[in-house]
DRENMIKE-545144 format. One record per residue (C-alpha): residue number from 1; residue in three letters; chain; x negated, y, z. Coordinates in steps of 0.001 Angstrom, whole numbers, m for minus. Each point is the difference from the previous one (the first is absolute). Layout:
N
  num  residuo  cadena       c1       c2       c3
  NUM      Ala       A        X        Y        Z
...
***
This chain:
148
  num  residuo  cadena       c1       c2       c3
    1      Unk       A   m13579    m9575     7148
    2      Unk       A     2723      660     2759
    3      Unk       A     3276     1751      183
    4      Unk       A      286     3299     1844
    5      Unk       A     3825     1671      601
    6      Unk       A      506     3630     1186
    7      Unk       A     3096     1153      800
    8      Unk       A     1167     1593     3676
    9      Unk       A    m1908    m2436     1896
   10      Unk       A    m3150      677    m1912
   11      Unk       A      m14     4145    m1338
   12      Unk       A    m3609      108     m347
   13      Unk       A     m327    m3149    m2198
   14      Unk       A     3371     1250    m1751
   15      Unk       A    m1384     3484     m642
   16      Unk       A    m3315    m1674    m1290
   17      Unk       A     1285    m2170    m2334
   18      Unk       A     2708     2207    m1512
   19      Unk       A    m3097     2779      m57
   20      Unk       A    m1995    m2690    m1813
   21      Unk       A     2896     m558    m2762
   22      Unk       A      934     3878     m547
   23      Unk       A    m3903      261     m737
   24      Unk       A       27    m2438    m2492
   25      Unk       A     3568      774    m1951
   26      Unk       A     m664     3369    m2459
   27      Unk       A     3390     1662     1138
   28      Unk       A      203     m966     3781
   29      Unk       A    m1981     2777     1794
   30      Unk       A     3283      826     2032
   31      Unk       A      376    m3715     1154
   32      Unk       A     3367    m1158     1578
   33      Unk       A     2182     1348     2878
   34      Unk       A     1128    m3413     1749
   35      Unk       A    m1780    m3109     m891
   36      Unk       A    m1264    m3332     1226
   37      Unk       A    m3205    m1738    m1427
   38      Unk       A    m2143    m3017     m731
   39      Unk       A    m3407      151    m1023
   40      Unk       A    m2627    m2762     m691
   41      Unk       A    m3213      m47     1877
   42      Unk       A    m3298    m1489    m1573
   43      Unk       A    m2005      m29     3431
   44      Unk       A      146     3910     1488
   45      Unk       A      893     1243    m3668
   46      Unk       A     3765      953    m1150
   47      Unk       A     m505    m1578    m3653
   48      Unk       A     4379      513     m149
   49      Unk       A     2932     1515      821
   50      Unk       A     4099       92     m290
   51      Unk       A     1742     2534      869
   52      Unk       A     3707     m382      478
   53      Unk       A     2110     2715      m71
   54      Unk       A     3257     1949    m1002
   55      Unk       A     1782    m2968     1704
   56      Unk       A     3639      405     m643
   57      Unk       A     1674    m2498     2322
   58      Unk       A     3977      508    m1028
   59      Unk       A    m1024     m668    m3708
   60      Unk       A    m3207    m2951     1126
   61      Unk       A    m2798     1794    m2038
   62      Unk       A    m3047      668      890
   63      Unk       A    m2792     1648    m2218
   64      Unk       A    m3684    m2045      m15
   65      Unk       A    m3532     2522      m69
   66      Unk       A    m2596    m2160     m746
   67      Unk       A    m4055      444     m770
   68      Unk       A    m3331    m2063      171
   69      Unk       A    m3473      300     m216
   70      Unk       A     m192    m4008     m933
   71      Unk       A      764    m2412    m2447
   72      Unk       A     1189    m2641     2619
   73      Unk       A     2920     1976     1903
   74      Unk       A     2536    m1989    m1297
   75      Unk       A     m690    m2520     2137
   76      Unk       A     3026    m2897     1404
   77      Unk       A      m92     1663     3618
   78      Unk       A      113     3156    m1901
   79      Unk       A     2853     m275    m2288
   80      Unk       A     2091    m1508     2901
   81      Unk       A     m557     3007     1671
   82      Unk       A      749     1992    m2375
   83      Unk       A     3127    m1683    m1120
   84      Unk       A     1202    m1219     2928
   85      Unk       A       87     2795     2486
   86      Unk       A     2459     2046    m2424
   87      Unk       A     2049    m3519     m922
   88      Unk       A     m636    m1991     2813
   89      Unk       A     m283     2607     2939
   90      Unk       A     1814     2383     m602
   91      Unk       A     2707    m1376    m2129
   92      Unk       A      221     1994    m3302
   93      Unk       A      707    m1067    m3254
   94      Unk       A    m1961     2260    m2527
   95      Unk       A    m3436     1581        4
   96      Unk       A    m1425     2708    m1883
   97      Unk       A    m3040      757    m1246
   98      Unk       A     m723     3208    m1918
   99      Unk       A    m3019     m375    m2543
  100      Unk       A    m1799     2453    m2414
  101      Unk       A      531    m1174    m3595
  102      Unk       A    m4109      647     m430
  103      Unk       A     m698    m2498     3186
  104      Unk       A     m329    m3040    m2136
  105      Unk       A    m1142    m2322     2802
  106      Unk       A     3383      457     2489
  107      Unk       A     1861     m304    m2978
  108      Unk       A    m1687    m3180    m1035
  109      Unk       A      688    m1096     3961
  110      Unk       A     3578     1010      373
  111      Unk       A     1055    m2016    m3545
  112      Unk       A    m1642    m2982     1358
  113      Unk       A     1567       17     3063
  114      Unk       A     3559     m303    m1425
  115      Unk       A      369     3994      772
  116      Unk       A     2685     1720    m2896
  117      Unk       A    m1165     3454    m1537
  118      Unk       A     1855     3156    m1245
  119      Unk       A    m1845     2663    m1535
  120      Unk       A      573     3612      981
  121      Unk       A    m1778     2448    m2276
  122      Unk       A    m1485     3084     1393
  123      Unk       A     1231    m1373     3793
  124      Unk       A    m3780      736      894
  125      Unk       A     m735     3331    m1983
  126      Unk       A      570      868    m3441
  127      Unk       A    m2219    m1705    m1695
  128      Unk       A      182    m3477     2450
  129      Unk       A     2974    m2055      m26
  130      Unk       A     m271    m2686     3179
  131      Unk       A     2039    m3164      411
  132      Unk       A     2440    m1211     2545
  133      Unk       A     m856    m3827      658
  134      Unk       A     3009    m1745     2054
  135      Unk       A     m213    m3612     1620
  136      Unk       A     2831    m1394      850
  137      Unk       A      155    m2116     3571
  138      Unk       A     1125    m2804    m2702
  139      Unk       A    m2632      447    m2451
  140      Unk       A    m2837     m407     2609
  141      Unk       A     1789    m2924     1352
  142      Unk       A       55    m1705    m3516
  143      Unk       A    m3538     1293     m680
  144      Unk       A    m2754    m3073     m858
  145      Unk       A    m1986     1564     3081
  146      Unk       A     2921    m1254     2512
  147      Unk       A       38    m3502    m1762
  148      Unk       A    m1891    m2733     1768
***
């Protein structure tokens, strides 16, 4: 599997893969305004995406947009793309990811990656509360992943 990023220099592959992740998130039919993006490539097929998005530079936050058709999208190249174009890159010091309470799996993923969550009841309707997961540019460093 290989690494694809969108972005300005790529605005076909940027629109495909944030298409690709607003298709597969109940909720994200609008998609995002400004965004850069990574998706994973098993041969021609996008089997992954992140979108990245809402970037607030003066406060170093950026929310993560992320969906898969696999199993194995977390990969190593994966995850330091992920993580390290918001901490590394682009130098912030939180991200964001907003989850529906009922999406068991991405809340399973974000605890295990270190990610904090605050529940918001009725943030996605009524009857669906969603959480706000926050990783900390300190967490991720201190993270078992990052340890050799």
């Amino acid at each position: 599997m290989n690494l694809v990023w969108g972005g300005e220099a790529n605005p076909d592959v940027n629109h495909a893969i944030a298409l690709f992740v607003a298709s597969h998130i109940p909720g994200c039919e609008r998609g995002w305004d400004r965004f850069v993006t990574l998706g994973l490539v098993d041969g021609d097929r996008l089997v992954a995406g992140c979108v990245f998005h809402n970037y607030a530079p003066e406060a170093g936050v950026i929310e993560l947009s992320s969906a898969s058709v696999s199993k194995r999208w977390l990969t190593r190249p994966m995850l330091k793309g992920m993580f390290g174009y918001p901490f590394d890159q682009i130098g912030c010091q939180m991200v964001v990811l907003r989850v529906s309470e009922r999406n068991a799996g991405m809340i399973e993923i974000a605890e295990r990656f270190g990610f904090k969550a605050y529940r918001i009841p009725r943030l996605r309707g009524r009857d669906e509360a969603e959480i706000l997961f926050t990783l900390t540019d300190d967490d991720w460093l201190n993270h078992a992943v990052n340890r050799r």
